[in-house]
N, C-alpha and C positions, 0 to 999 in steps of 0.2 A: 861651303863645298862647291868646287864651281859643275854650272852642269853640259855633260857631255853631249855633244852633238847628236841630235833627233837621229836614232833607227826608221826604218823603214815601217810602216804600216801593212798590214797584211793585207793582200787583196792578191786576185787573181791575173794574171797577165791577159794579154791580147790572142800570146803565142802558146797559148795554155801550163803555161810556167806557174808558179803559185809561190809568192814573197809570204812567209812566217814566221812567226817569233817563237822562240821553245827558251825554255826557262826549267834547271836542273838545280838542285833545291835539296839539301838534309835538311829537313824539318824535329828531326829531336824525337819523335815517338810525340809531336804535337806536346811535349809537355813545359811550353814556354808562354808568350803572351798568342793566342789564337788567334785575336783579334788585328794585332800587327802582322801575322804571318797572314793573314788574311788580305790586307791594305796590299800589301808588300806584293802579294803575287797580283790582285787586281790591276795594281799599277802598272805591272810591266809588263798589261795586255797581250802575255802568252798564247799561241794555238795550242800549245803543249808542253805538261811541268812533268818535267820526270825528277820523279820524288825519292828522296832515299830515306830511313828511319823513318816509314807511315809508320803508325799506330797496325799492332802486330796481335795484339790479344785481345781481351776482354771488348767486346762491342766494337771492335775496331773498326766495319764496316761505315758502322752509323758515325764515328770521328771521322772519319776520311769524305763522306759522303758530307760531312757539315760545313768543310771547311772547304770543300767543292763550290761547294753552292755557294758558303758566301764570300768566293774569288772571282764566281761564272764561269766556274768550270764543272763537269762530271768524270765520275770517273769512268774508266778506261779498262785497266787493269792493274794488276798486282795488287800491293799492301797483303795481308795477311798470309795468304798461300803463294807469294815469291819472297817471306822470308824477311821483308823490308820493302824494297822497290816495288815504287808503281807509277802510274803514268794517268794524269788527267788530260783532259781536252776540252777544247770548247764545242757547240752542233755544229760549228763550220767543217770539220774533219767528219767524212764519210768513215765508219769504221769494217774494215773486210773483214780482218781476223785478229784475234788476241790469244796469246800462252803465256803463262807462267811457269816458269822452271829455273828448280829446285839443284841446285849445284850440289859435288859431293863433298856430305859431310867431312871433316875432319875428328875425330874424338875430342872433345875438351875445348874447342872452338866454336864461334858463332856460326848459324847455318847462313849460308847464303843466297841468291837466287838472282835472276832476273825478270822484269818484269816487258815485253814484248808485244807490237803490234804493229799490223800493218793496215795503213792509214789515204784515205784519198784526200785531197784538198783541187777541188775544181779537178782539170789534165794532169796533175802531180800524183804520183802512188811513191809513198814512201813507209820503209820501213825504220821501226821505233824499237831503241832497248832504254832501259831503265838499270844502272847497276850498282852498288855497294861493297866494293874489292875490300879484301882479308886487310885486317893490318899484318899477316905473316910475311917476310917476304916470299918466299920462293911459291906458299899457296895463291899470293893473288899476282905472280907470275904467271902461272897453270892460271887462273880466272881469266887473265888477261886474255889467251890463246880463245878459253871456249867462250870470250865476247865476238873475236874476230869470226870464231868460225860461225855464231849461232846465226853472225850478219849476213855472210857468207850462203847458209842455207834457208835465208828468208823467200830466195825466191823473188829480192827484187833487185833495181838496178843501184836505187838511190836510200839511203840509210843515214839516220841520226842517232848517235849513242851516247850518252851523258850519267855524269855520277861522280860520286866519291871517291875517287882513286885510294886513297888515304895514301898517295906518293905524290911527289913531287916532280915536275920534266924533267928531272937529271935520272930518275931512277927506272930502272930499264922496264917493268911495267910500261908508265908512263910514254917511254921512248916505244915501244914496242906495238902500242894503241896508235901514236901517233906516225912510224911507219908504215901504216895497213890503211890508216886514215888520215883526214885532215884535222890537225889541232886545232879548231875555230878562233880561240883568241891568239894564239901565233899567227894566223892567215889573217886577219882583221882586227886587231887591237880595237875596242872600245871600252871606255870607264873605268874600273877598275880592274888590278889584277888578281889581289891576295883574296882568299875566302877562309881563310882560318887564319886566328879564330877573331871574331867581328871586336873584341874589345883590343886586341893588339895583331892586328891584320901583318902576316906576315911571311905566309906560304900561299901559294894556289897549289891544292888538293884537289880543289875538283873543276871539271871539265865537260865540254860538250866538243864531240867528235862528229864529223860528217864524210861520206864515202867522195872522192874525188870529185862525181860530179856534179856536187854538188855546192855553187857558187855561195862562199860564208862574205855580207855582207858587213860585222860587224858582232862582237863578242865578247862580255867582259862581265865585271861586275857593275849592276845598275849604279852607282852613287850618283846622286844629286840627279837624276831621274824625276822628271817631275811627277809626286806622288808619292815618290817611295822617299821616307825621309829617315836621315841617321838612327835616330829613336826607335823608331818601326824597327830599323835593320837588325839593332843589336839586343832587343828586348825578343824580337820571334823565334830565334832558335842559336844555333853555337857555331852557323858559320854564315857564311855571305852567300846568295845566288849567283847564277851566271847565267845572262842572259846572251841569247843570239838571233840575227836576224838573218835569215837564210833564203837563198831563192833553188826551188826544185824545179828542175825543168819536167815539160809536161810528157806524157806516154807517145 
C-alpha cells in the first residue's frame, strides 16, 4: 500500500492560527478488535475523534473512557446520552462548553443525537459536532438541516462537523451539508476515499465538514499512514476513518 504524503503536525501558529488533526470514526459499539481501533486512532495523532456507534449501554462510560486512554485521548462528550456520537480530545484542546442533544424521535427508528463542543486550541476557538444521520431518507434530510443550524447557533465563527452520513455526495443530504460547508476531502484529497465497508471499500459515507473559513489542509482515509496498518484497519470496526488536517485561524 503505498503511503500518502505526511499531513501537517499540530502546533500552534506565530499568527495565533492553530494547524489540527480530527479524525471521525464509526467505532461499531467497540464490539470489534479494541486493541487495533486503539493503534489505529493513536496513529493518526488526532486533536479530536468524533466518534460515531460509542458504546451506548451497560458501563458504557468506563468503554469509552478505556479506549480513550489507550489512544491519548479523553473524553469530551456524548456517547451514551447523544444517542451514539461523541467526541474525544487530547489536553491540548482548552474545553469552554459541551451539549448533547437528543434529535427527534421517530416511532420504530433508532434515536439519534449529536454530540457538541466548543473548543480553544492556543488563538483558535472552534466549534465541534459529532453526528450519526438516519439511514431514512427524507429523516436524515430533516437531520441534515438541524446539523447546519445547531452550527449555526454555536455562537462561533469557525466549526468542524464529521460523521456517518449513511449517504453518499450524490445524495442530497450529503449535497446539502456540503453547500452550507466545506466537504474536506473534495477541498483537499488525501489517502484514501471509500470508508465502507473496510473488506470491499467502495463508498465514502462518511465525512468531515468545516465552515468556510476554515483552511482544510488535507482529508481522507489514513492508508498506509505510518502506523496504521491494513490489519488494524479492517479488524477494528466496519468501516474506514477519515482523517483531516485543518488550520483554524486565530480570534
Amino acid at each position: 500500500m503505498p503511503t500518502p504524503p505526511p499531513l501537517p503536525n499540530s502546533r500552534t501558529e506565530p499568527d495565533g492560527s492553530a494547524i489540527i488533526r480530527v479524525l471521525s470514526y464509526n467505532i461499531r459499539s467497540m464490539r470489534d478488535d479494541t486493541a487495533a481501533l486503539a493503534r489505529v486512532i493513536g496513529a493518526c495523532a488526532p486533536d479530536l475523534v468524533l466518534v460515531q456507534e460509542a458504546p451506548r449501554f451497560f458501563r458504557w462510560r468506563k468503554k469509552l473512557a478505556r479506549l480513550a486512554a489507550a489512544s491519548g485521548q479523553v473524553i469530551l462528550s456524548g456517547g451514551g446520552t447523544a444517542a451514539g456520537p461523541a467526541i474525544l480530545c487530547t489536553l491540548r484542546a482548552t474545553v469552554e462548553r459541551t451539549e448533547d442533544v437528543l434529535l427527534p424521535l421517530t416511532p420504530g427508528r433508532h434515536r439519534r443525537g449529536f454530540a457538541t463542543a466548543v473548543v480553544r486550541f492556543g488563538g483558535a476557538r472552534l466549534g465541534v459536532l459529532s453526528c450519526h444521520l438516519s439511514l431514512q431518507r427524507d429523516e436524515r434530510y430533516e437531520q441534515g438541516g438541524m446539523l447546519l443550524d445547531r452550527l449555526a447557533g454555536m455562537g462561533v465563527e469557525h466549526a468542524v462537523a464529521g460523521g456517518d452520513l449513511n449517504e453518499r455526495p450524490d445524495g442530497r443530504t450529503f449535497r446539502r451539508l456540503a453547500e452550507g460547508l466545506r466537504d474536506c476531502r473534495a477541498a483537499a484529497p488525501w489517502g484514501g476515499e471509500y470508508t465502507s465497508t473496510p473488506t470491499e471499500p467502495r463508498q465514502r459515507i462518511d465525512a468531515i465538514f468545516a465552515t468556510k473559513g476554515v483552511e482544510v489542509l488535507g482529508c481522507g482515509v489514513p492508508l498506509g499512514l505510518p502506523g496504521v496498518t491494513d490489519t488494524d484497519l479492517r479488524a477494528a470496526t466496519d468501516h474506514f476513518p477519515v482523517l483531516g488536517a485543518l488550520r483554524v485561524p486565530g480570534v
